[in-house]
FIKEGU-102323 format. One record per residue: residue number from 1; residue in three letters; x, y, z of N, C-alpha, C in turn. Coordinates in nm, 3 decimals. Example, Ala and Ser with C-alpha at 12.3 -4.5 7.8 and 13.67 -1.06 7.14 Angstrom:
REM residues 2
ATOM     i    aa    n_east   n_north      n_up   ca_east   ca_north     ca_up    c_east   c_north      c_up
ATOM     1   ALA     1.319    -0.569     0.780     1.230     -0.450     0.780     1.320    -0.330     0.780
ATOM     2   SER     1.285    -0.225     0.708     1.367     -0.106     0.714     1.290     0.003     0.787
//
This chain:
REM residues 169
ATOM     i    aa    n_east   n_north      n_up   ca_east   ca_north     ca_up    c_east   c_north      c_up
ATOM     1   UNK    -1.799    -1.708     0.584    -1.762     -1.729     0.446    -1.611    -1.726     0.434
ATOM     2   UNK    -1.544    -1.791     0.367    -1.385     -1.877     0.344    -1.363    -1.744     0.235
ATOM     3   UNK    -1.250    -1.664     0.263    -1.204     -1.554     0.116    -1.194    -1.646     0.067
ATOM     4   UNK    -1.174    -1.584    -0.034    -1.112     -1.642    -0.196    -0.994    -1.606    -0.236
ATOM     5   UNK    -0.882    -1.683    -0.235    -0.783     -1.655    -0.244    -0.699    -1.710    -0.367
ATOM     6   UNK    -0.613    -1.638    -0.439    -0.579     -1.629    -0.581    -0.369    -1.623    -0.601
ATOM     7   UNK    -0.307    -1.742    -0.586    -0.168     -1.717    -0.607    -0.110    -1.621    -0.708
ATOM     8   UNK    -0.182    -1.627    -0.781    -0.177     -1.569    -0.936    -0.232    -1.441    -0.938
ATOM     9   UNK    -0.290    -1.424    -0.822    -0.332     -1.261    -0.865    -0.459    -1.257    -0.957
ATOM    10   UNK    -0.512    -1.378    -0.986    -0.625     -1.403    -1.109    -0.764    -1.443    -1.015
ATOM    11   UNK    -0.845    -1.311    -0.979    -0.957     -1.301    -0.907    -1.119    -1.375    -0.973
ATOM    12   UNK    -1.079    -1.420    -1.094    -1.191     -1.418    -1.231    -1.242    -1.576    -1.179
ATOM    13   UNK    -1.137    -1.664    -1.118    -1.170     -1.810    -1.063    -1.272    -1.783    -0.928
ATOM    14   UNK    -1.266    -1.647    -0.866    -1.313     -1.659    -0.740    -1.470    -1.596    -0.751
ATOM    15   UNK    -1.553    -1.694    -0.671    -1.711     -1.685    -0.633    -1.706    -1.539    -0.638
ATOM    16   UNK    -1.793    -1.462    -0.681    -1.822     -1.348    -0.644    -1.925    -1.364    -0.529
ATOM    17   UNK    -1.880    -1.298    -0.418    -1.953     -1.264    -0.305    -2.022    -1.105    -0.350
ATOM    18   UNK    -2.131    -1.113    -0.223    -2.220     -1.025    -0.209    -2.161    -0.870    -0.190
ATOM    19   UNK    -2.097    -0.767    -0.237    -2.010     -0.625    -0.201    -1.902    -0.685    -0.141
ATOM    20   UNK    -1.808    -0.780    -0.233    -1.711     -0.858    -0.167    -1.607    -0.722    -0.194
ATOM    21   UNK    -1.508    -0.713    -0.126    -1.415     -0.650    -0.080    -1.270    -0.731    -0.169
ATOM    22   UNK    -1.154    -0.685    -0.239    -1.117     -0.745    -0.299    -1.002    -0.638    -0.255
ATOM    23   UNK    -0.853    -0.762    -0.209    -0.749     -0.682    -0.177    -0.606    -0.736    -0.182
ATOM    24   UNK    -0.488    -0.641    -0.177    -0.356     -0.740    -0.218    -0.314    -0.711    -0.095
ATOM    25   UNK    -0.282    -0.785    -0.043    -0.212     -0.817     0.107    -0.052    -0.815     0.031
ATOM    26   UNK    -0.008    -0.753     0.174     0.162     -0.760     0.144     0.217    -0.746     0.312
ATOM    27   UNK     0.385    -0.780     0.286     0.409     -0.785     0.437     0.452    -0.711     0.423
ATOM    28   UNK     0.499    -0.666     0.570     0.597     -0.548     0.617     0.658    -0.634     0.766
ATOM    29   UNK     0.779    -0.696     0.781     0.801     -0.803     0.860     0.686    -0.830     0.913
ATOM    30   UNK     0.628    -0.894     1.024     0.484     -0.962     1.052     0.387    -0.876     1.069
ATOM    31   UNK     0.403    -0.751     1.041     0.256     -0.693     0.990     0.219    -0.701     0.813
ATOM    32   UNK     0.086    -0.755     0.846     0.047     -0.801     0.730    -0.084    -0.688     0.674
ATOM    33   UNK    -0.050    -0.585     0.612    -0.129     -0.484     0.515    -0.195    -0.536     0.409
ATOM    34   UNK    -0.278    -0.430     0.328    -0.340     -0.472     0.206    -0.409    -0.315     0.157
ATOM    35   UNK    -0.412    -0.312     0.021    -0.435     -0.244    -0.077    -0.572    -0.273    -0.144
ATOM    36   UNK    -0.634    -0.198    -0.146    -0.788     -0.214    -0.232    -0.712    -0.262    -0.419
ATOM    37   UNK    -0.794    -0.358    -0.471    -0.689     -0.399    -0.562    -0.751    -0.311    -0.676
ATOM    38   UNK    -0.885    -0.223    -0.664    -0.878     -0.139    -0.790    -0.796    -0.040    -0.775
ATOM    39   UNK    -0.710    -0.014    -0.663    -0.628      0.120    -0.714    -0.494     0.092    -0.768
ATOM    40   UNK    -0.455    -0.074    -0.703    -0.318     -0.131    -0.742    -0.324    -0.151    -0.898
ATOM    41   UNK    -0.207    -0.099    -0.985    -0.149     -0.108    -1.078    -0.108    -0.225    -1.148
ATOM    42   UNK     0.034    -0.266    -1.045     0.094     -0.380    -1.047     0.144    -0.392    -0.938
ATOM    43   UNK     0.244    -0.499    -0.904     0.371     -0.458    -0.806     0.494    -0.570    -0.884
ATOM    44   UNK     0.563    -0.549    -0.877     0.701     -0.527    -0.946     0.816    -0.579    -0.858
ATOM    45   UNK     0.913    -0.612    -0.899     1.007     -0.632    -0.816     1.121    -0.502    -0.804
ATOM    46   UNK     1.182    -0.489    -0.667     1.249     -0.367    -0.656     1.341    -0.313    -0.777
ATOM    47   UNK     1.322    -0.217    -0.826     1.438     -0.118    -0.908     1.485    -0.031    -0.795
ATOM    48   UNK     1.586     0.058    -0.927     1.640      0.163    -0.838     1.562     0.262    -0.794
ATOM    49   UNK     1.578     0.305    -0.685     1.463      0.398    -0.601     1.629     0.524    -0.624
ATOM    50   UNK     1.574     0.648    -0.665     1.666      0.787    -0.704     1.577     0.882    -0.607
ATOM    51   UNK     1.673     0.952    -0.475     1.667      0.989    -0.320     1.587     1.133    -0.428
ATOM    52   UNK     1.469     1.147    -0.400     1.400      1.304    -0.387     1.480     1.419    -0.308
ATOM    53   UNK     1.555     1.486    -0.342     1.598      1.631    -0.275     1.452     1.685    -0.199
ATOM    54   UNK     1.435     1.758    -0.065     1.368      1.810    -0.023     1.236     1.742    -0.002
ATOM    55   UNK     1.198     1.566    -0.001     1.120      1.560    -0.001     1.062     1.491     0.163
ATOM    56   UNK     0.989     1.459     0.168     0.927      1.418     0.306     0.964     1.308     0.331
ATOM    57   UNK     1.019     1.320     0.480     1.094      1.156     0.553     0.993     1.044     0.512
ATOM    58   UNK     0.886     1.031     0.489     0.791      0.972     0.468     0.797     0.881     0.271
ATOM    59   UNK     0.902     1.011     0.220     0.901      0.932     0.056     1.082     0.899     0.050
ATOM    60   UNK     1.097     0.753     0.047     1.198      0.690    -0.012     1.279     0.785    -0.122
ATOM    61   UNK     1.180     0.830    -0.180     1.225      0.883    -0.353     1.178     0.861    -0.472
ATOM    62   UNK     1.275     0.824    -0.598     1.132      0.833    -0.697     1.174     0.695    -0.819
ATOM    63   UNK     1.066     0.668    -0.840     1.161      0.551    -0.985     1.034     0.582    -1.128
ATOM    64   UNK     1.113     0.577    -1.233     1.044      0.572    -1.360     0.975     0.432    -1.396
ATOM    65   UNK     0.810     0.454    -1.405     0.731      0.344    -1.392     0.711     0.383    -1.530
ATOM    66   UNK     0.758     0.360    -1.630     0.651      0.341    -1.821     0.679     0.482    -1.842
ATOM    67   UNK     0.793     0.562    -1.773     0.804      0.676    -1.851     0.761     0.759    -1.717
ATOM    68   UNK     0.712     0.759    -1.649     0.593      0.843    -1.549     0.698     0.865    -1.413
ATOM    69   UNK     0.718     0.973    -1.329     0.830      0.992    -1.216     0.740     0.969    -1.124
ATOM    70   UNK     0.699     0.818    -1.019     0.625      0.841    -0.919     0.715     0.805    -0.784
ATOM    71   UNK     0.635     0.859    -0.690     0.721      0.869    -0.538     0.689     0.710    -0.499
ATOM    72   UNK     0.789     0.697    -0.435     0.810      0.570    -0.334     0.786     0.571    -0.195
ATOM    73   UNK     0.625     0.535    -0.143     0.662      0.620     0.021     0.702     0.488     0.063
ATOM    74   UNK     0.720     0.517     0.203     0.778      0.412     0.354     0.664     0.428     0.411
ATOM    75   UNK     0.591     0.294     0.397     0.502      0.261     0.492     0.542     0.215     0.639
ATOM    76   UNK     0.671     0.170     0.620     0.729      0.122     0.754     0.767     0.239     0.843
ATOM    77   UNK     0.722     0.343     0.777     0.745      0.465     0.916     0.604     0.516     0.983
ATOM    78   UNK     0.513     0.511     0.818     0.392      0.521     0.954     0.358     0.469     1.008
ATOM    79   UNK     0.365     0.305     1.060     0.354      0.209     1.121     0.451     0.221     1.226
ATOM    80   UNK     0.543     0.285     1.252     0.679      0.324     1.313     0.717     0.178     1.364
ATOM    81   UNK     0.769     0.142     1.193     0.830     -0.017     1.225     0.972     0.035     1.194
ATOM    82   UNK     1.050    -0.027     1.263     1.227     -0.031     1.273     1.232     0.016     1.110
ATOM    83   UNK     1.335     0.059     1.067     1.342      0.135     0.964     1.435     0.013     0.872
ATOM    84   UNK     1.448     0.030     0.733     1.479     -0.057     0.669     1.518    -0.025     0.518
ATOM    85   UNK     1.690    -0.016     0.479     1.700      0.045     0.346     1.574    -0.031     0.267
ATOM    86   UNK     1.538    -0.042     0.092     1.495     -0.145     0.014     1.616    -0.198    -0.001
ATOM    87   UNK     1.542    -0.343    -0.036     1.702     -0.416    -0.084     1.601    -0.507    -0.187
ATOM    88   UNK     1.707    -0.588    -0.267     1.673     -0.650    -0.420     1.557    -0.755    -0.375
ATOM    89   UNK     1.543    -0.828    -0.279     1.422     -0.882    -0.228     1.319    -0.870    -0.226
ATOM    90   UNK     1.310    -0.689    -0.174     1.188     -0.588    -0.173     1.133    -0.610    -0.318
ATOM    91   UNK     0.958    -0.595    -0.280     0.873     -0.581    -0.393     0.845    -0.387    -0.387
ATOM    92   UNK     0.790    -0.397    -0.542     0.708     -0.264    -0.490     0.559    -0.228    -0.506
ATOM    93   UNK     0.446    -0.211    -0.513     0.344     -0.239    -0.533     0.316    -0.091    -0.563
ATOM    94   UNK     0.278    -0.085    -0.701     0.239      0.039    -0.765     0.119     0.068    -0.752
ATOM    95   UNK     0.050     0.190    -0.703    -0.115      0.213    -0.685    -0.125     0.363    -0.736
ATOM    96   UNK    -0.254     0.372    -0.724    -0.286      0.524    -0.743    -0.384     0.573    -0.630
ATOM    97   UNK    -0.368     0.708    -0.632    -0.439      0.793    -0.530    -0.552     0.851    -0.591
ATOM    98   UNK    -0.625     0.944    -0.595    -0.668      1.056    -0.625    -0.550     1.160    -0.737
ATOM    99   UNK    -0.433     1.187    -0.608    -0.393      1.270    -0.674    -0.276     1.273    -0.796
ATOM   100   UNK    -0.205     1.085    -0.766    -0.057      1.082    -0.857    -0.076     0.885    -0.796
ATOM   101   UNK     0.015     0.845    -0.896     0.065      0.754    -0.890     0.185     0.742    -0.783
ATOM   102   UNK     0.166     0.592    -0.667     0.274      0.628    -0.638     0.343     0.456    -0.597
ATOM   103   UNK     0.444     0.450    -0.520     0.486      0.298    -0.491     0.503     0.264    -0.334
ATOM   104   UNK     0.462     0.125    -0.263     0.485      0.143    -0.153     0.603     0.016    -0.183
ATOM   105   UNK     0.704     0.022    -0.083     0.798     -0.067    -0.067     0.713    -0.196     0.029
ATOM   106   UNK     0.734    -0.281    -0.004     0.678     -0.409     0.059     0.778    -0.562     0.123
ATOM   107   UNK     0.807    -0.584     0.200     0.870     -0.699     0.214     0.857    -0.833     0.054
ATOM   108   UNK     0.742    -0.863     0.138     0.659     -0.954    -0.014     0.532    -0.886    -0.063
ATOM   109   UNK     0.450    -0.933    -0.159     0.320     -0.918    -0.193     0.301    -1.056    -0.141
ATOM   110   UNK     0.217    -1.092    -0.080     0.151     -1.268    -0.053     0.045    -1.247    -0.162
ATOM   111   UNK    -0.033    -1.202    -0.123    -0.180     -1.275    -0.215    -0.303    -1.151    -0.254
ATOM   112   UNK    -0.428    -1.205    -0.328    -0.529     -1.093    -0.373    -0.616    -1.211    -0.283
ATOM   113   UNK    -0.737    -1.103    -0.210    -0.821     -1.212    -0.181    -0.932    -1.131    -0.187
ATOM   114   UNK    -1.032    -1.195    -0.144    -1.170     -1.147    -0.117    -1.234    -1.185    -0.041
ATOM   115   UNK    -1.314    -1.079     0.017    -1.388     -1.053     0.179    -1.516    -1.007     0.131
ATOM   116   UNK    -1.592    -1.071     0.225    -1.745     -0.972     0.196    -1.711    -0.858     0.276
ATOM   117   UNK    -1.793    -0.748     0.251    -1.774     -0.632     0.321    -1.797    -0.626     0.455
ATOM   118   UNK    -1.880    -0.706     0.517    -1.885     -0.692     0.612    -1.783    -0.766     0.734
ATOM   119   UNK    -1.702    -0.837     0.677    -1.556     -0.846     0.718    -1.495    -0.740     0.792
ATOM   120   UNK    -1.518    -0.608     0.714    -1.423     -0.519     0.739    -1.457    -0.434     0.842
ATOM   121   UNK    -1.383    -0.420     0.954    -1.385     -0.336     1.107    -1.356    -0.244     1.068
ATOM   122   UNK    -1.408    -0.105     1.128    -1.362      0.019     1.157    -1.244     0.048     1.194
ATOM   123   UNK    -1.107     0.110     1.182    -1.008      0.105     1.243    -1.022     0.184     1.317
ATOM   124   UNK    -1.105     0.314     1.394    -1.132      0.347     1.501    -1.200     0.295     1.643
ATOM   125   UNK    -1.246     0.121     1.564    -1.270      0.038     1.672    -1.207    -0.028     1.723
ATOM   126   UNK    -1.090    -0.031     1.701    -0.948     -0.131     1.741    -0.887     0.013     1.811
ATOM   127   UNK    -0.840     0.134     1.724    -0.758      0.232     1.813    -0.739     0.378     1.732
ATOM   128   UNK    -0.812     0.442     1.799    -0.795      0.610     1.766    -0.630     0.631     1.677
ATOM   129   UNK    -0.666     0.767     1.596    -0.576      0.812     1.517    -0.523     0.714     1.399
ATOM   130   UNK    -0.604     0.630     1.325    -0.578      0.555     1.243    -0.582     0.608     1.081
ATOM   131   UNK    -0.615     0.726     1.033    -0.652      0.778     0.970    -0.658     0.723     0.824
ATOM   132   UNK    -0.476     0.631     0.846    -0.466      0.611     0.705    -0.487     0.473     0.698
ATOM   133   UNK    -0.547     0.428     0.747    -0.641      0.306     0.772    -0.772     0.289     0.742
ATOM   134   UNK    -0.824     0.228     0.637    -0.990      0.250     0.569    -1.028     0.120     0.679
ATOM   135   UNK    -0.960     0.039     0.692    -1.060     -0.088     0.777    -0.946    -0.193     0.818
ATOM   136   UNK    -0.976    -0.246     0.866    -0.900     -0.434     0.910    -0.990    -0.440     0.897
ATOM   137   UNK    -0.907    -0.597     0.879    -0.945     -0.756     0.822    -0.919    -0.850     0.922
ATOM   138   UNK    -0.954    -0.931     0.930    -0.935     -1.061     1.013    -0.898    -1.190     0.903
ATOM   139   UNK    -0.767    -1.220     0.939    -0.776     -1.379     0.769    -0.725    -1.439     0.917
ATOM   140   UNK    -0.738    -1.570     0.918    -0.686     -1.673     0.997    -0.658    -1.616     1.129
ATOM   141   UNK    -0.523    -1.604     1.182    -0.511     -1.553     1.315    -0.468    -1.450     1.267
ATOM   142   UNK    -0.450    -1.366     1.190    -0.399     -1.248     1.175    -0.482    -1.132     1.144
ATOM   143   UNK    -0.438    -1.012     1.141    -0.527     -0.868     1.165    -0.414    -0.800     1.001
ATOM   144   UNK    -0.540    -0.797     0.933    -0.456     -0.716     0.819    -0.561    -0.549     0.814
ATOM   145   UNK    -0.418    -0.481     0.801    -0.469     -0.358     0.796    -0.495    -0.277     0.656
ATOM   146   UNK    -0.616    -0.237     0.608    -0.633     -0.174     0.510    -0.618    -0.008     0.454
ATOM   147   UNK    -0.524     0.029     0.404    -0.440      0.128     0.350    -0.526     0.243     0.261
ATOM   148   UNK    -0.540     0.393     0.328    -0.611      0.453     0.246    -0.488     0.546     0.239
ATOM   149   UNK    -0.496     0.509     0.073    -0.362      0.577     0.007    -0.374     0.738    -0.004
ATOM   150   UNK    -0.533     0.744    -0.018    -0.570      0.919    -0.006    -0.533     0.994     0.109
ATOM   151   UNK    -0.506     0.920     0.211    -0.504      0.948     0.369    -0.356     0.934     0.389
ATOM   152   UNK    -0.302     0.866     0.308    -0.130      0.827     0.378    -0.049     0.928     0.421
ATOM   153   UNK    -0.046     1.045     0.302     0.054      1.158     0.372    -0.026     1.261     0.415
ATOM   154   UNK     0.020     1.334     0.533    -0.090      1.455     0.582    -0.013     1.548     0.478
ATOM   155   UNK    -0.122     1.664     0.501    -0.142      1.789     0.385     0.018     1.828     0.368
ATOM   156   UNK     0.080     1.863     0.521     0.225      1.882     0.510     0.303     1.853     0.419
ATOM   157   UNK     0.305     1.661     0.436     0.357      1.612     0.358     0.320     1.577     0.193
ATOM   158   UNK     0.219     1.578     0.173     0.189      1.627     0.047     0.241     1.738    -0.052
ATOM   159   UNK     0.219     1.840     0.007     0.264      1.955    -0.028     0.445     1.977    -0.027
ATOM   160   UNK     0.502     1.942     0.069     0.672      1.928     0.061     0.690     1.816    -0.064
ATOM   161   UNK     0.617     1.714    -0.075     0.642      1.653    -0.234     0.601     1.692    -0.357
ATOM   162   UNK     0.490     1.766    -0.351     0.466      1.853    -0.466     0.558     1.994    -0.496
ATOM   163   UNK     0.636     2.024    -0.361     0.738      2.154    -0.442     0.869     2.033    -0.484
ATOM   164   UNK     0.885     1.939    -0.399     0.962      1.823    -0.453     1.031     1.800    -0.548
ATOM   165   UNK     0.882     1.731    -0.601     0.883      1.681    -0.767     0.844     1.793    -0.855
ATOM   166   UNK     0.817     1.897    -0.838     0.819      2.042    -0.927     0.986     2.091    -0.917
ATOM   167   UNK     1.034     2.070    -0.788     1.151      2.143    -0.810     1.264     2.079    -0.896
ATOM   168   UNK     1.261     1.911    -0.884     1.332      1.838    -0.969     1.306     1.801    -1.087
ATOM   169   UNK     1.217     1.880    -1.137     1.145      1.828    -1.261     1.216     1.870    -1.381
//
């Protein structure tokens, strides 16, 4: 089955498949990620990102989304891709967790698409310690990896952003 793929971000044109899987792909130079699109917000084009005192190598820092102080992590470190200020190019793709709202820095957003579920691989079947990985994808020749935002920072780092953003509050 062919995803369904949406320039516009407007999923309402696309066939509903059977427990189709519905997601926003974004780059990070040629690794190509994706976001479950009920937790994504929006994504936005870069603002100012303001450096968190004390917070985890893992969070950029913080920007005012509608009033609301959420963290900015670097996905490009848990991927331990070459490191990379944001710059005005950068998108940001706003999601939520469980526990807070937060933003990942993104090269681009490309597209929303949709997968039947059974598309989606185990990421312990490709390679141990994937944690913050709910599944890959397969689109064309490429391997997109799917992002469990609940999983992204370990407890450590969780917790060093919650005295964080309490202490700068």
């Amino acid at each position: 089955m062919k995803p369904c793929l949406s320039n516009s971000g407007d999923t309402a044109r696309c066939e509903p498949a059977s427990k189709a899987v519905q997601l926003v792909v974004f780059a990070l130079d040629e690794l190509r990620c994706a976001l479950h699109l009920a937790t994504v917000e929006r994504a936005l084009r870069m603002v100012e990102i303001t450096r968190l005192p004390k917070a985890p190598e893992m969070v950029h820092g913080v920007i005012d989304f509608h009033g609301e102080i959420i963290p900015v992590l670097d996905v490009r470190k848990r991927f331990q891709l070459p490191g990379k200020e944001p710059g005005i190019s950068d998108q940001l793709i706003v999601a939520r967790t469980a526990k807070r709202m937060v933003a990942l820095v993104a090269d681009a957003v490309a597209d929303v698409i949709a997968l039947p579920a059974e598309a989606r691989i185990e990421p312990g079947a490709i390679l141990s310690g994937m944690e913050y990985c709910s599944g890959v994808v397969r689109l064309d020749h490429d391997m997109i990896f799917i992002h469990d935002l609940d999983a992204f920072l370990s407890l450590e780092e969780e917790q060093a952003l919650e005295a964080a953003l309490e202490e700068n509050s």
